[in-house]
C-alpha positions in Angstrom: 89.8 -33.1 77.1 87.0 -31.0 78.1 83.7 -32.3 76.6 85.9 -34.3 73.8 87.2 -37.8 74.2 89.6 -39.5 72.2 89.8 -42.9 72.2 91.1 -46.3 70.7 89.4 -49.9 70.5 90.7 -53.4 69.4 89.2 -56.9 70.0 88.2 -60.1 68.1 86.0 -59.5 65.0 84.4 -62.6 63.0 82.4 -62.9 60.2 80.6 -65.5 57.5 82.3 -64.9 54.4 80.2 -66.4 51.4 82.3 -66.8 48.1 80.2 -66.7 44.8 80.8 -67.1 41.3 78.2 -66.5 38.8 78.6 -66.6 34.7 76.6 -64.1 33.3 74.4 -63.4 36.3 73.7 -67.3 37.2 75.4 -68.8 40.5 77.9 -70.9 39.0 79.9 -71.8 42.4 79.4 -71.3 45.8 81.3 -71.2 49.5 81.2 -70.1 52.6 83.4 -70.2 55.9 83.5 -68.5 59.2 86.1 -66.3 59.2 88.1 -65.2 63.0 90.3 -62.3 63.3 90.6 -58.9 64.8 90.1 -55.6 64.7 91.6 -52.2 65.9 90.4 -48.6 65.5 90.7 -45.1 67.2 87.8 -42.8 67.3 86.6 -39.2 68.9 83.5 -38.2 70.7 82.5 -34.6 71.4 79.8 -33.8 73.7 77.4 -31.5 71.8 75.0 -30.8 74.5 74.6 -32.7 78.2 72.4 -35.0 76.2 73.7 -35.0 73.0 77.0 -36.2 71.9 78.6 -36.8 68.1 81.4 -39.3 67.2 83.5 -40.9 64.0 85.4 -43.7 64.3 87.7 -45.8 61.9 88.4 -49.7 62.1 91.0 -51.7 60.2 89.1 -55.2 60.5 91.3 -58.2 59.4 89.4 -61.6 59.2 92.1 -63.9 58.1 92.5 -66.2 55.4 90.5 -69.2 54.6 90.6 -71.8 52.1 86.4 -72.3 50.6 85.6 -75.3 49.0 83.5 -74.1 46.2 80.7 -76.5 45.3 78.2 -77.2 42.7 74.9 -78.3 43.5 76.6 -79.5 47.1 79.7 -81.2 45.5 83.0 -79.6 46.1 84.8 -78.4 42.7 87.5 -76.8 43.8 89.3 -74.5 46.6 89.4 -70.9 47.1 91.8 -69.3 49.3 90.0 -65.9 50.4 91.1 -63.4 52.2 88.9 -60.7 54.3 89.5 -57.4 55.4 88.3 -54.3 55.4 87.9 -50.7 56.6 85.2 -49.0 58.2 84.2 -45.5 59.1 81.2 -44.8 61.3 79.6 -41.3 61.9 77.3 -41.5 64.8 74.7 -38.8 67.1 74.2 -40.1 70.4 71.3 -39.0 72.8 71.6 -39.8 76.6 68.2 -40.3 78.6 
């Protein structure tokens, strides 16, 4: 398309998702797990100059569920079942050497 190009992306995505619970302001309860899911997006990139391009981009990433033991002081209290995902939108300038 001329100096503009349209494209779409997808692949795994994972993350560590840490679960906290405080009462007024102090940790209370605390987990964590490694979440593994995916993500797709679509995004566009103009060329500006021969050196300098611009782009946006959205991603839907979806991390799954996971139960997290949420512990006190290291001993499990009780189970969480938390689930991640999230959108993202990323505005970017590009320079080519």
């Amino acid at each position: 398309m001329g100096k503009s190009l349209v494209y779409v992306k997808g692949g795994v995505a994972w993350g560590d998702v840490n679960s906290d619970v405080e009462i007024l302001g102090i940790p209370f309860l605390s987990g964590s797990e490694t979440h593994v899911g995916w993500t797709a997006g679509i995004g566009f990139e103009h060329a500006i100059t021969n050196n300098i391009t611009a782009r946006i981009e959205y991603a839907h990433i979806d991390l799954g569920s996971e139960d997290h033991a949420l512990k006190v002081n290291g001993f499990k209290v009780l189970d969480s079942q938390v689930d991640a995902e999230f959108d993202s939108v990323t505005i970017g300038i590009n320079y080519k050497f």
